[in-house]
N, C-alpha and C positions, 0 to 999 in steps of 0.2 A: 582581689578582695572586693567584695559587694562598695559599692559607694554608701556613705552613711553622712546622714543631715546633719549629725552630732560633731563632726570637725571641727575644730577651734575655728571660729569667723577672724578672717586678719580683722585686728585694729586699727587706730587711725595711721601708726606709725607702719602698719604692713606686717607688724609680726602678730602671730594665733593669740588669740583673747578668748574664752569662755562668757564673754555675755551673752544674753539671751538675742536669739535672731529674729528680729522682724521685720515681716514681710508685708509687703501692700500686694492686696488683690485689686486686679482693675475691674473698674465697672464704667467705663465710659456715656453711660445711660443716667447713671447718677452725676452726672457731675453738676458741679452750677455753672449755666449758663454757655457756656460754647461745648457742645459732644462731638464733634470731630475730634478727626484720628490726629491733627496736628496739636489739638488742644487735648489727647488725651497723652501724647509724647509730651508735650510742655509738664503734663501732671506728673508721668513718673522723672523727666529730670529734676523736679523738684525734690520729689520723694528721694530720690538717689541724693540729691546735695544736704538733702534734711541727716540722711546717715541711715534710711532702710538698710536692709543686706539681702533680702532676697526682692524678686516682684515677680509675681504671677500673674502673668496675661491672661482674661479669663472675659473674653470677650467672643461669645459660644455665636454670634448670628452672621460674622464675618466670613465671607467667600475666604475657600483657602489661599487664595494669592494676593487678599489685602492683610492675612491675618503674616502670611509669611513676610510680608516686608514690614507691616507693624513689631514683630518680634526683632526682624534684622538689625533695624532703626536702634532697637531697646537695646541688643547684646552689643553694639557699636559705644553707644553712649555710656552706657556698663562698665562698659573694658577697658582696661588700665593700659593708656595711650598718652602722647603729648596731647597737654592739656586736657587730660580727665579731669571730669566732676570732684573724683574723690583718687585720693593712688592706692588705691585696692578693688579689685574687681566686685561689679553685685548680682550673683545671680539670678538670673531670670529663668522664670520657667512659665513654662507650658501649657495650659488647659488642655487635657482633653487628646491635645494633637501630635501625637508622638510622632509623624511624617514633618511636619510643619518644625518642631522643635527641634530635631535632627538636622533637618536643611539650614534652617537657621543660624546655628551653632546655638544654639538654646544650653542654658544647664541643665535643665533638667524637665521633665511630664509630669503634670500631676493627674492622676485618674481620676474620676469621676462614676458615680452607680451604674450612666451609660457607658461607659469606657469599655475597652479590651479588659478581660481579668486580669488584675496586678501578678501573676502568679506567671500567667504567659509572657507578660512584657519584662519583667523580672527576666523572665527565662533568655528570651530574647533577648534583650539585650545586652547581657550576661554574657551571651555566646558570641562577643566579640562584635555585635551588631551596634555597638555604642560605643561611646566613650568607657574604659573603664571609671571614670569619676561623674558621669554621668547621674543625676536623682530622679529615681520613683519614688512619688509619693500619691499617697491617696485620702478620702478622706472616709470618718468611720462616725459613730455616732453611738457607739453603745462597746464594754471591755470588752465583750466579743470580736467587735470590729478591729477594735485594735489588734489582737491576739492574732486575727487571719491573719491581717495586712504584717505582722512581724514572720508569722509562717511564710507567708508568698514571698519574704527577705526584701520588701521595700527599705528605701532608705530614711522617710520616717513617713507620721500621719497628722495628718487635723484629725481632733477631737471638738466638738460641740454640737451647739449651739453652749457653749459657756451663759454666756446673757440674753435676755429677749435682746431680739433684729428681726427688724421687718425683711432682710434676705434669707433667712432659715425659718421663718414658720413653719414652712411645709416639713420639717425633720421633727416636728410637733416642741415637747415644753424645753427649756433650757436643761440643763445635764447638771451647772453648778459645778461651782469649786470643787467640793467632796469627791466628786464622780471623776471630776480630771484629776482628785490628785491621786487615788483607786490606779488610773489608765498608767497614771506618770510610772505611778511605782510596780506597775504589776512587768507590762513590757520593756526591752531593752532598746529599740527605738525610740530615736527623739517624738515627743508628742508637740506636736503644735496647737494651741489653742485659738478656737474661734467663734464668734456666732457673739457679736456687740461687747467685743472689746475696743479698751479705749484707755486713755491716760489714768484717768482715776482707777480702774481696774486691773489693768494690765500689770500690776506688780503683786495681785492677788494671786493670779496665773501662775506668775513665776517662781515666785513661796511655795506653790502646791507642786511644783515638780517640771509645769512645764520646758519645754529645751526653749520657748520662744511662742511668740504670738502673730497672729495674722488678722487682718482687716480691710475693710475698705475704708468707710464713713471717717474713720481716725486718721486717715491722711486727706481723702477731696474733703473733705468740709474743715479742716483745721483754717483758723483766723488768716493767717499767715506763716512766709518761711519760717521766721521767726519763735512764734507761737510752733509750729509744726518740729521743728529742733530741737523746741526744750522738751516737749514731751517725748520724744524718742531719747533725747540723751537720760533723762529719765528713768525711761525701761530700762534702758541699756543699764544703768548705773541699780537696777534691781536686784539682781543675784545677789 
C-alpha cells in the first residue's frame, strides 16, 4: 500500500492521535542571527522538543554532501533512541533530493515545480526502490494541482500561499481559506497548508479541512521554547 501522510501521528504517550501535523520548513538564511548549519541543527532540536511532527529540510543551495550529513544529523536526533528529544520519532523530509533523502534514512521527498514528476518518483519508488512507508509529497497552488498530485498517488500535498509571506510571492495572491477548504474536501489526500501561517491562523486551516500546516517564520522567529510550545500545543489541540 502507497504510504499516506494521513496516519494517525503517535502522541506524546507513543500511541496514534489524529491531531493535525505540523511541520517546520527550514530556511537557514532566515534565521536571526547565527546561519550556520550548527545553528540551523540547534533550530530544528528545538522545533522537535517544542512537539513539530514532521521537518522538511529545504535548504536548495547546499552541495550534496553537506546537505546529506545535515539530514543524517536531523534523522539521528528524530529518532526514538536513549535519551530522545521526544519518545516518538519526527519525520523528516527532504527537499527536492530524493538521492540525498534515501542515503540518509530521510522519511520522506518533497517535490518541488523543478523536481522529477511526482508521477515517476511515485512510480519509482513504489517499485520496491524505497521504503514502503516511505512520503512523496509535493506542492500545488491551484485544485487542479491537487487533483494531479492525488492522480500521480503522492502521499499528500501543500496547498497555498494560504496568507501573504514574503516566501510565496512569486506563486502570485494568497488562495485563502475558502480555496483550501474546496482542496481539503474535493481530494483524498492529506492537504497541508502553507504560505504565512502562524498561531493566530493556524486553527483557521484546520476548521477548513486541512490534515496539518506547514511553516517557517512560526517556528525561527517565535520569542522562545516556551512561547514556541504553547502555540504548537495549540494547533495541535485545534481539531
Amino acid at each position: 500500500m502507497p504510504a499516506r501522510a494521513n496516519e494517525p501521528v503517535a502522541g506524546p504517550t507513543g500511541r496514534p492521535s489524529t491531531r493535525p501535523i505540523i511541520c517546520y520548513v527550514t530556511d537557514r538564511k532566515a534565521l536571526a542571527g547565527d546561519k550556520s548549519l550548527p545553528a540551523l541543527l540547534d533550530m530544528i532540536r528545538a522545533a522537535a522538543a517544542a512537539g513539530v511532527d514532521w521537518v522538511q529540510i529545504r535548504e536548495k543551495d547546499l552541495p550534496a554532501r553537506e546537505l546529506f550529513a545535515l539530514v543524517e544529523q536531523a534523522v539521528a536526533l528524530a529518532s526514538v533512541r536513549p535519551g530522545s528529544i521526544r519518545p516518538f520519532s519526527i519525520k523528516i523530509i527532504v527537499n527536492d533530493r530524493l538521492d540525498v533523502a534515501l542515503a540518509a534514512g530521510a522519511a520522506g521527498v518533497h517535490l518541488g515545480h523543478a523536481s522529477a514528476p511526482a508521477r515517476e518518483v511515485v512510480s519509482w519508488c513504489r517499485a520496491g526502490n524505497a521504503p514502503a512507508d516511505f512520503l512523496i509529497g509535493v506542492s500545488c497552488h491551484s485544485l487542479e494541482g491537487a487533483q494531479d498530485a492525488e492522480s500521480a498517488g503522492t502521499s499528500y500535498t501543500y496547498f497555498g500561499p494560504i496568507y501573504e509571506t514574503p516566501s510565496k510571492i512569486p506563486f502570485g495572491k494568497p488562495q485563502g481559506v475558502e480555496e483550501l477548504a474546496q482542496v481539503a474536501k474535493t481530494v483524498s489526500i492529506p492537504v497541508i497548508a502553507i504560505g504565512g501561517v502562524n498561531e493566530s491562523n493556524a486553527a483557521q486551516c484546520i476548521r477548513a479541512g486541512a490534515a496539518g500546516v506547514a511553516a517557517i517564520r512560526m517556528i525561527q522567529d517565535a520569542a522562545d521554547p516556551t512561547s514556541l510550545k504553547r502555540a504548537i500545543d495549540a494547533i495541535h489541540g485545534s481539531r
